[in-house]
Structures are given as structure tokens and as C-alpha cells.
Biotite code that builds the C-alpha atoms (Angstrom):
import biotite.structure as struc

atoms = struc.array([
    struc.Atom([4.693, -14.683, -10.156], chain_id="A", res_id=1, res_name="UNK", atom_name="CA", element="C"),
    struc.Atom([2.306, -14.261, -7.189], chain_id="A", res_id=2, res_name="UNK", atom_name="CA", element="C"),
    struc.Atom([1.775, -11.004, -5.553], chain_id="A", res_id=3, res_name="UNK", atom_name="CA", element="C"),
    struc.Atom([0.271, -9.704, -2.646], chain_id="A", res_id=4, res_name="UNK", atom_name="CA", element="C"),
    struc.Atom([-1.289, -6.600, -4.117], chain_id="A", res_id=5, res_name="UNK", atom_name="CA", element="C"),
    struc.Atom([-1.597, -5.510, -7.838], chain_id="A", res_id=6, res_name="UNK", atom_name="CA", element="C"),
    struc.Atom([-1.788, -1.717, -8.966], chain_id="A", res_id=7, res_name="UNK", atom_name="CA", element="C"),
    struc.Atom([-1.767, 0.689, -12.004], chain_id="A", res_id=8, res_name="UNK", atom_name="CA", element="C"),
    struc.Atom([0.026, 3.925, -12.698], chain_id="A", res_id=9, res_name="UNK", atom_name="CA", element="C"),
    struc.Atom([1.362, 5.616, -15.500], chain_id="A", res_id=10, res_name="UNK", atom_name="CA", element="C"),
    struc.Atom([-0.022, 2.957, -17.801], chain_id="A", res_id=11, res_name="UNK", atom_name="CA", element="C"),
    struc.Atom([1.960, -0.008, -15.820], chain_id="A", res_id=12, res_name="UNK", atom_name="CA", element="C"),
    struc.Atom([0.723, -3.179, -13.923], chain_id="A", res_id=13, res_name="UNK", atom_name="CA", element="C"),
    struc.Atom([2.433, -2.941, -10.686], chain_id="A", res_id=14, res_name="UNK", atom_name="CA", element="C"),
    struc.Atom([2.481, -6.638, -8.975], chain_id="A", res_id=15, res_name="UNK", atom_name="CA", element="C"),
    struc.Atom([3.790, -5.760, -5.450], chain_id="A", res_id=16, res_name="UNK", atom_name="CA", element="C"),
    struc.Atom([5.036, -7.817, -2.219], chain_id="A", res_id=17, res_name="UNK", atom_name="CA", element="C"),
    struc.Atom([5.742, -10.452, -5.207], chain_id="A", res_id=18, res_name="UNK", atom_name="CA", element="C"),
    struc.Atom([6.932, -14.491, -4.730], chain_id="A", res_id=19, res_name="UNK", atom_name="CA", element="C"),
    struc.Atom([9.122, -15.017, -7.838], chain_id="A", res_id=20, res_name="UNK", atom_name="CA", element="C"),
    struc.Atom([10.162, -18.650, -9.046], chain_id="A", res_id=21, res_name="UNK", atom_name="CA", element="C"),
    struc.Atom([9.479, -19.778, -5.253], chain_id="A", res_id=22, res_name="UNK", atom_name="CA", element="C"),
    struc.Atom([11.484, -17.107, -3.479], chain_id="A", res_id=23, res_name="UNK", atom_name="CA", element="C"),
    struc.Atom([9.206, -14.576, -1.682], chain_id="A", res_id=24, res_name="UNK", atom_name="CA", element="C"),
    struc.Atom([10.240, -10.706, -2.173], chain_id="A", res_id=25, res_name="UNK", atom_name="CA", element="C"),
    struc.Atom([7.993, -8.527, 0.040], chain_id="A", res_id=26, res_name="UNK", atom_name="CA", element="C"),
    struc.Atom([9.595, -5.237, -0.650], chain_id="A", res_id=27, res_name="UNK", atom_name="CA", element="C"),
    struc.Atom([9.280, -5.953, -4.471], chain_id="A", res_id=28, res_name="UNK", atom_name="CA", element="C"),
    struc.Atom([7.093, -3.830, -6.753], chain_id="A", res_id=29, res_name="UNK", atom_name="CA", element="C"),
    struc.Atom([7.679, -4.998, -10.020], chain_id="A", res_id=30, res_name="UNK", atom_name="CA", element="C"),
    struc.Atom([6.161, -3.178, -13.020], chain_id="A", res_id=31, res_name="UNK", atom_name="CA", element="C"),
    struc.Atom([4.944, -4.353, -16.722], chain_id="A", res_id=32, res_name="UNK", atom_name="CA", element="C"),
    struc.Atom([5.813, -1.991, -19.890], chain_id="A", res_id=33, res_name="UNK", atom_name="CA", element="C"),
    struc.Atom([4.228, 1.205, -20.270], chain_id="A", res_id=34, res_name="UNK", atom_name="CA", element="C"),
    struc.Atom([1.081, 0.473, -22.299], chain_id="A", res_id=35, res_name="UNK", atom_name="CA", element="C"),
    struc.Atom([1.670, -3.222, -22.551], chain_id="A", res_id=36, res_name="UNK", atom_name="CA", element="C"),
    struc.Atom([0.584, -5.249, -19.464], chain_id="A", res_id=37, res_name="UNK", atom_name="CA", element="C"),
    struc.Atom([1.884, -8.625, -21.205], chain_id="A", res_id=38, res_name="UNK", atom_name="CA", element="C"),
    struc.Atom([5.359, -7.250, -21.523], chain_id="A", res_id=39, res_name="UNK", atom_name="CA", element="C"),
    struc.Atom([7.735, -7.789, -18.474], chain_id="A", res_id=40, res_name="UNK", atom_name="CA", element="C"),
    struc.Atom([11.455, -7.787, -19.800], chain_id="A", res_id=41, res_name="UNK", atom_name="CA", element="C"),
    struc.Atom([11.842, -4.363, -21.908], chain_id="A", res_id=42, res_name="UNK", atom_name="CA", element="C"),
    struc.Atom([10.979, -1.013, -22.684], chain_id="A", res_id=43, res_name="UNK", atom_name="CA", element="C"),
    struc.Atom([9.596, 0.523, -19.260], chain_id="A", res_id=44, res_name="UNK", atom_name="CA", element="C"),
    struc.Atom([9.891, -3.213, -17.334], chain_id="A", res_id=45, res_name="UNK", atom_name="CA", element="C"),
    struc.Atom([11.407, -3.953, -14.648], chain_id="A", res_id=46, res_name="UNK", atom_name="CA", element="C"),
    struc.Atom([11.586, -3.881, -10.646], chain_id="A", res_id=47, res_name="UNK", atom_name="CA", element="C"),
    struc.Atom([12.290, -1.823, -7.562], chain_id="A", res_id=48, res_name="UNK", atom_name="CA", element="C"),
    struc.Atom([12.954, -3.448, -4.214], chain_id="A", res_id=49, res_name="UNK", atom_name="CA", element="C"),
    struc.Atom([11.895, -1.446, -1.799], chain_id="A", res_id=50, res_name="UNK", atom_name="CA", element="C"),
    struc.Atom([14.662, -2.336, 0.841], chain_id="A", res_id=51, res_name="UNK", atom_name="CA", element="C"),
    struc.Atom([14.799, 0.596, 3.279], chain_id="A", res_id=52, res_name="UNK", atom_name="CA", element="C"),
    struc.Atom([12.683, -0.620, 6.090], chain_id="A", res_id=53, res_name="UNK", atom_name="CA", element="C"),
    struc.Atom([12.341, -4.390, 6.632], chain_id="A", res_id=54, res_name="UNK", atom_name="CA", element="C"),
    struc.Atom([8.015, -3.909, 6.731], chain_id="A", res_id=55, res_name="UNK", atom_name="CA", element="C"),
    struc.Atom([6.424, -5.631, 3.583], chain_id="A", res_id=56, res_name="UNK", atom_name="CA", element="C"),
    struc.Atom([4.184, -3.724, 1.159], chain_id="A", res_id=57, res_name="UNK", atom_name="CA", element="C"),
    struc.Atom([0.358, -4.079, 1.909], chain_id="A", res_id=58, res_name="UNK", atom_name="CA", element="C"),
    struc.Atom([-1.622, -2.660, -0.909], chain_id="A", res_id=59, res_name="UNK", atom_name="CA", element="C"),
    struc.Atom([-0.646, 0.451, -3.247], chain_id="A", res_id=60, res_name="UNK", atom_name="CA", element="C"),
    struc.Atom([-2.979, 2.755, -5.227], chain_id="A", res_id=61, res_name="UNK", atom_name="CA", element="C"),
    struc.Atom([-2.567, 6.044, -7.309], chain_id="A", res_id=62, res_name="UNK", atom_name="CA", element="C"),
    struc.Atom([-2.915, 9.626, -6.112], chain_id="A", res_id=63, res_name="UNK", atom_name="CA", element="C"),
    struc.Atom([-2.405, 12.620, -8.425], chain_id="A", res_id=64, res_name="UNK", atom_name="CA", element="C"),
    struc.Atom([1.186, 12.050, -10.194], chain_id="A", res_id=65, res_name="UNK", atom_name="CA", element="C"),
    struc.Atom([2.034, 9.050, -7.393], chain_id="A", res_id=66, res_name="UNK", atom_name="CA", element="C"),
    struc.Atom([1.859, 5.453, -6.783], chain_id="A", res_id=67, res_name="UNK", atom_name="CA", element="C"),
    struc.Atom([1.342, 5.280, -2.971], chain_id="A", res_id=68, res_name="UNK", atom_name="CA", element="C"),
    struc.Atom([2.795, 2.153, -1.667], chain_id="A", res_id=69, res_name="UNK", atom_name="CA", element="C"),
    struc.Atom([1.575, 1.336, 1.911], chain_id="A", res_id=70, res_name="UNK", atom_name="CA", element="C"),
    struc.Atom([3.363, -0.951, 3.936], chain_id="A", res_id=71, res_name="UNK", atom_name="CA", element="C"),
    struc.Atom([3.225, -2.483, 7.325], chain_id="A", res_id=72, res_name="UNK", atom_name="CA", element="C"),
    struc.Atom([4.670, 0.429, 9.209], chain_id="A", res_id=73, res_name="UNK", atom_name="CA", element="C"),
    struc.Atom([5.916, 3.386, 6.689], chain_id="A", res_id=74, res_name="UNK", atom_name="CA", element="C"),
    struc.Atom([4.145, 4.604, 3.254], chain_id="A", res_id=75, res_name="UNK", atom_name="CA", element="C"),
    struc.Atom([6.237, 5.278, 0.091], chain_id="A", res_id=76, res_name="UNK", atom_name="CA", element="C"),
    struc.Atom([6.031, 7.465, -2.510], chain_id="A", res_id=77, res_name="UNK", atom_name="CA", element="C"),
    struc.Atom([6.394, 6.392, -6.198], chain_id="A", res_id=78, res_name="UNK", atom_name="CA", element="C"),
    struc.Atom([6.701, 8.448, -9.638], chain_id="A", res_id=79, res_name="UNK", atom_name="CA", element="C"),
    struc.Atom([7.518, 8.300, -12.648], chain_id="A", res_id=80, res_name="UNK", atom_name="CA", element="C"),
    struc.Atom([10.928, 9.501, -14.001], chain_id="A", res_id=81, res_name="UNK", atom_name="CA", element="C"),
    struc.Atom([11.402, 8.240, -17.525], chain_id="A", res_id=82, res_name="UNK", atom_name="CA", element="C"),
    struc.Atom([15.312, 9.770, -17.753], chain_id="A", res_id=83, res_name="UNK", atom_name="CA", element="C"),
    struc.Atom([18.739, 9.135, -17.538], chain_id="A", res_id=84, res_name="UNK", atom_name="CA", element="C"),
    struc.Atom([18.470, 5.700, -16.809], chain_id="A", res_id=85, res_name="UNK", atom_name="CA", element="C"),
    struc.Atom([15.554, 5.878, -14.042], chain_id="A", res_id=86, res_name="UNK", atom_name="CA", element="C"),
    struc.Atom([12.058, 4.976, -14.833], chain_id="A", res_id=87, res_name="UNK", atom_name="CA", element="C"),
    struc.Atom([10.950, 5.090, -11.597], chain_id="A", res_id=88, res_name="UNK", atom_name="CA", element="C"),
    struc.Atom([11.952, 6.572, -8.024], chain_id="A", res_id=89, res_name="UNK", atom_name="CA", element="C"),
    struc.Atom([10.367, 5.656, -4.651], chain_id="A", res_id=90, res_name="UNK", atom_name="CA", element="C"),
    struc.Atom([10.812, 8.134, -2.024], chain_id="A", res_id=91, res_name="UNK", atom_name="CA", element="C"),
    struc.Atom([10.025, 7.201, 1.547], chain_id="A", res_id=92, res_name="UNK", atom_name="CA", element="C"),
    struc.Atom([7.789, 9.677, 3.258], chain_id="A", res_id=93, res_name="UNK", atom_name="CA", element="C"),
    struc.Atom([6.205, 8.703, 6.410], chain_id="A", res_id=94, res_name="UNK", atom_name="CA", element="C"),
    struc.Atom([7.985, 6.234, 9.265], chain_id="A", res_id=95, res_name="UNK", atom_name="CA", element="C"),
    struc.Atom([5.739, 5.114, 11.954], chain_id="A", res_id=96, res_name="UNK", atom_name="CA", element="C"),
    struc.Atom([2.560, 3.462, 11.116], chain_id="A", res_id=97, res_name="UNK", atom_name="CA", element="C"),
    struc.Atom([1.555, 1.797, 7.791], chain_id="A", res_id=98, res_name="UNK", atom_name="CA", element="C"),
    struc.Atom([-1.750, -0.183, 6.815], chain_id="A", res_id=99, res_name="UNK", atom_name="CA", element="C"),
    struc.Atom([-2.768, -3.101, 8.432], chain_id="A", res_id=100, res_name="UNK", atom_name="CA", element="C"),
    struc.Atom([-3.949, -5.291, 5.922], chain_id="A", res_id=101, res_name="UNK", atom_name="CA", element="C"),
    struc.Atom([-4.336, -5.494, 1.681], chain_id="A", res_id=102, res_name="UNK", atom_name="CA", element="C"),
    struc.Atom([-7.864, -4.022, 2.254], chain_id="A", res_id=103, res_name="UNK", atom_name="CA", element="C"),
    struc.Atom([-7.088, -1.332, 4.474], chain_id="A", res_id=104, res_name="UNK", atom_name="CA", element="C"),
    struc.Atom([-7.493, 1.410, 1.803], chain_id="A", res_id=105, res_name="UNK", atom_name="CA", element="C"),
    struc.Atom([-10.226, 3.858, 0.669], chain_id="A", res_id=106, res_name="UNK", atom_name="CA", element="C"),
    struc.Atom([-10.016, 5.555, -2.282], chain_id="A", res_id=107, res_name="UNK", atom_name="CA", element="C"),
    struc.Atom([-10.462, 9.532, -2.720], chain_id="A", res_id=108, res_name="UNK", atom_name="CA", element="C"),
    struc.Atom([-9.183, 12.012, -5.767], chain_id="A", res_id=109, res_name="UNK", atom_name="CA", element="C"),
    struc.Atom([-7.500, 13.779, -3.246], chain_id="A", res_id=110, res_name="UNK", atom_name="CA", element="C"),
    struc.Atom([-6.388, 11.677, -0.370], chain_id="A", res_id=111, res_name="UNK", atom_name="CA", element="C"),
    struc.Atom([-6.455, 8.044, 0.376], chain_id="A", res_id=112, res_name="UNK", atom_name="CA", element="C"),
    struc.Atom([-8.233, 7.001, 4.047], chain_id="A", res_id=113, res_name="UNK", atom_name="CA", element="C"),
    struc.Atom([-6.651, 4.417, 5.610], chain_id="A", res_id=114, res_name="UNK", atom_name="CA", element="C"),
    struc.Atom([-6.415, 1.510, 8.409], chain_id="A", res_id=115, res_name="UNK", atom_name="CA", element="C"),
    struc.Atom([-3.104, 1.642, 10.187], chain_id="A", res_id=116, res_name="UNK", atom_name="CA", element="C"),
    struc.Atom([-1.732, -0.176, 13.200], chain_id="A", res_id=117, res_name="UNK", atom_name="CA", element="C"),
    struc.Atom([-2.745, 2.370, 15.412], chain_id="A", res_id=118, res_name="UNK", atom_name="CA", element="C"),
    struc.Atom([-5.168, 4.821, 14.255], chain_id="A", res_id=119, res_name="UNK", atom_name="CA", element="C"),
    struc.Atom([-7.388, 5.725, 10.847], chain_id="A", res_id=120, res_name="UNK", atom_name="CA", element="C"),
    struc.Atom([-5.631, 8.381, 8.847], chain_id="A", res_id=121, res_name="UNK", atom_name="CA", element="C"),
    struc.Atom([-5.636, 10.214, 5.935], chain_id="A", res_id=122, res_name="UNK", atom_name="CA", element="C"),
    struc.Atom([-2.940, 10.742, 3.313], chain_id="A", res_id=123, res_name="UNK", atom_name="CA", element="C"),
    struc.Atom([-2.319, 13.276, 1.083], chain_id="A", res_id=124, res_name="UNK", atom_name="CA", element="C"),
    struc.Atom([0.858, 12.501, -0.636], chain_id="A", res_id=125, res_name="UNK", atom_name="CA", element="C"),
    struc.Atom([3.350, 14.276, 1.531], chain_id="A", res_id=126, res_name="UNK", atom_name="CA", element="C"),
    struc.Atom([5.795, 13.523, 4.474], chain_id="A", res_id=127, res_name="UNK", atom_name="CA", element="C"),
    struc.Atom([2.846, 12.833, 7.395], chain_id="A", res_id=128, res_name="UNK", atom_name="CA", element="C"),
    struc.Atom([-0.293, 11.998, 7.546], chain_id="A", res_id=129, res_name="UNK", atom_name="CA", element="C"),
    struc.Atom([-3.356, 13.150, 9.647], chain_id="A", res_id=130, res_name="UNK", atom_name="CA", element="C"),
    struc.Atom([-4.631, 10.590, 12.239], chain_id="A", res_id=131, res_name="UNK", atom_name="CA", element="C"),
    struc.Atom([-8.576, 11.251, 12.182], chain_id="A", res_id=132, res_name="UNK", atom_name="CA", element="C"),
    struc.Atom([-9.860, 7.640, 13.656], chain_id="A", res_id=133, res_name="UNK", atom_name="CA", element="C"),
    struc.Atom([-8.128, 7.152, 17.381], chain_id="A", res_id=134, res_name="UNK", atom_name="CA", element="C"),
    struc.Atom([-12.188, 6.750, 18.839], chain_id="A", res_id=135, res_name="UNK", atom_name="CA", element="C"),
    struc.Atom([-13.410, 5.070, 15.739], chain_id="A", res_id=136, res_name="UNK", atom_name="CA", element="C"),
    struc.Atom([-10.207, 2.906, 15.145], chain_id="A", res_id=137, res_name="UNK", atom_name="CA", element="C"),
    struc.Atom([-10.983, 1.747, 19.380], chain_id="A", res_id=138, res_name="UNK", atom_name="CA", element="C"),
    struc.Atom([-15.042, 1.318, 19.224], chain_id="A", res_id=139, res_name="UNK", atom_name="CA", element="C"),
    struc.Atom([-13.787, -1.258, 16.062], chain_id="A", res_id=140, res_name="UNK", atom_name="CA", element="C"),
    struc.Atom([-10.643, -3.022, 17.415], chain_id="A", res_id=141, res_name="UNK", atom_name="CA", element="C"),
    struc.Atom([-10.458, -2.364, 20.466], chain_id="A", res_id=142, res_name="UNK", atom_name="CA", element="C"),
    struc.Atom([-11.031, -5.132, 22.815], chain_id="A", res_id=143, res_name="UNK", atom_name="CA", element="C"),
    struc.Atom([-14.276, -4.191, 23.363], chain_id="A", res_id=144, res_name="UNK", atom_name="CA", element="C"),
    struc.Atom([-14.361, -3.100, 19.857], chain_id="A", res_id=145, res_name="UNK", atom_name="CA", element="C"),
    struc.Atom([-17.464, -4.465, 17.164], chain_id="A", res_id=146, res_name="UNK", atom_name="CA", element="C"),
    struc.Atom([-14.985, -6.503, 15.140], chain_id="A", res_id=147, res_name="UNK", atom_name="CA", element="C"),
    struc.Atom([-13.224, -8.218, 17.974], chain_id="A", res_id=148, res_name="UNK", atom_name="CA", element="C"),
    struc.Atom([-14.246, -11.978, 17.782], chain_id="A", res_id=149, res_name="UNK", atom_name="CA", element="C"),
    struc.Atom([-13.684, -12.631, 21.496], chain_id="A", res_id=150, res_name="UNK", atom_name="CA", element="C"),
    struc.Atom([-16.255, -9.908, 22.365], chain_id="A", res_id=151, res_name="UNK", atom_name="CA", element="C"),
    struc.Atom([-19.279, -11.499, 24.125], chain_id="A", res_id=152, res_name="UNK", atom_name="CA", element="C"),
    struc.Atom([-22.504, -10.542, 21.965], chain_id="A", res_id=153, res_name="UNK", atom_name="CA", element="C"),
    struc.Atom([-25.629, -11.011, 23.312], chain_id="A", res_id=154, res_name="UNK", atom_name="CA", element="C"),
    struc.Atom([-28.130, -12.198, 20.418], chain_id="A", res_id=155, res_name="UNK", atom_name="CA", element="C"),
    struc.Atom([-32.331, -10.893, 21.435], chain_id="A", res_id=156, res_name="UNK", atom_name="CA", element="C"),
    struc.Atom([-34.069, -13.209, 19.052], chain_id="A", res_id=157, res_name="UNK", atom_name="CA", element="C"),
    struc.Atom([-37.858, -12.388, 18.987], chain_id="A", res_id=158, res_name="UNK", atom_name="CA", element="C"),
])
């Protein structure tokens, strides 16, 4: 198994956006036992596809009681269940914009910052987010942005 981004929650390895036996599955997280990391087949095991957009998962990370799974252009919201039959649900929450890469994430206790498509946002862990980057997300990608390659630098060397 090969996986774009790997994660822990609730005592789990998550391996998400996975390619299984050759055959790619980008809306796959796929989880380990609870407490074992070496056991994929029982107890807590198993997989969710994550099938209802078509954007593939970018990077995932815990906050509070969730597993926030960030994807191209929405962000779900895992937890854990343990009952009746469901050890995990994921809950969509926000539609729209997503992060932009695997790296696109900073880590707080209470939020999670982020790189989208089309802004820098923060995330709390409920339906929306709070865009809080338009200006700094343009000075950085923007065409005439400090990470755009094509940008003409002028080197002073003294």
C-alpha cells in the first residue's frame, strides 16, 4: 500500500488517498486497529471511501474529537463511533475550496490554518471556514506573487 498522506487518531494509522495492489483509490482512508498499527484485517480495521465528491484527499490531521480530512476542494469530518456496526463516520462539512497540496496544513490545538485554492483559511471543525489570507494568499501566488517561478527577480550582488 502507498498513500498520499498518513495520519493518527483515536489510536489508528490512517493511510489516506491510498494505491492498493496497483489500483489507485484517492478517496480512500484506510485505518490500522486501534492500538495496533501492524494490524490491518480485524478488530477496529478497515476502510472508508470517501466517495461523495470526486476531489482526492490531500493531507488529514486531528482536531479535538476529529480527524479532519482535507481534500482538493471540500474538507471532511471524521470520528469515531465504535457501535452498532460503525467504527467510524465521515461527515462532509465544507464544499468549495479544499487544500492545495499534502503540505498545505498548519497545526493549532484549536484550529488548523490552511492553503486552499483560493485563499488561506482557518478551520475550526464546523460547517465553514474563515478565509483570513486573500492579500497574503496574492503577494505569494499571485502572478506577481514571491513563489511564482516565472516572476522576474532582480539579483544586487555586492
Amino acid at each position: 500500500v502507498v498513500c498520499r498522506a498518513v495520519a493518527t487518531y483515536n489510536a489508528a494509522l490512517f493511510l489516506l488517498g491510498t494505491i492498493e495492489g496497483g489500483v489507485a483509490h484517492p478517496q480512500r482512508a484506510r485505518r490500522s486497529d486501534q492500538g495496533n498499527p501492524s494490524e490491518w484485517v480485524s478488530g477496529t480495521a478497515g476502510k472508508d471511501d470517501l466517495l461523495d465528491t470526486a476531489d482526492i484527499i490531500m493531507c488529514a490531521h486531528p482536531l479535538g474529537p476529529y480527524l479532519i480530512v482535507y481534500r482538493e476542494s471540500s474538507i471532511v469530518r471524521g470520528e469515531f463511533i465504535g457501535g452498532g456496526g460503525i467504527n467510524y463516520f465521515f461527515n462532509p462539512m465544507v464544499q468549495g475550496d479544499g487544500a492545495m497540496s499534502t503540505l498545505a496544513l498548519d497545526i493549532n490545538n484549536d484550529y488548523h490554518v490552511f492553503f486552499g485554492r483560493n485563499s488561506v483559511y482557518i478551520y475550526r471543525g464546523y460547517f465553514g471556514m474563515t478565509s483570513v489570507g486573500d492579500a497574503l494568499f496574492h503577494r505569494v501566488f499571485s502572478q506577481n506573487g514571491n513563489l511564482n517561478l516565472h516572476k522576474s527577480r532582480t539579483v544586487v550582488c555586492k
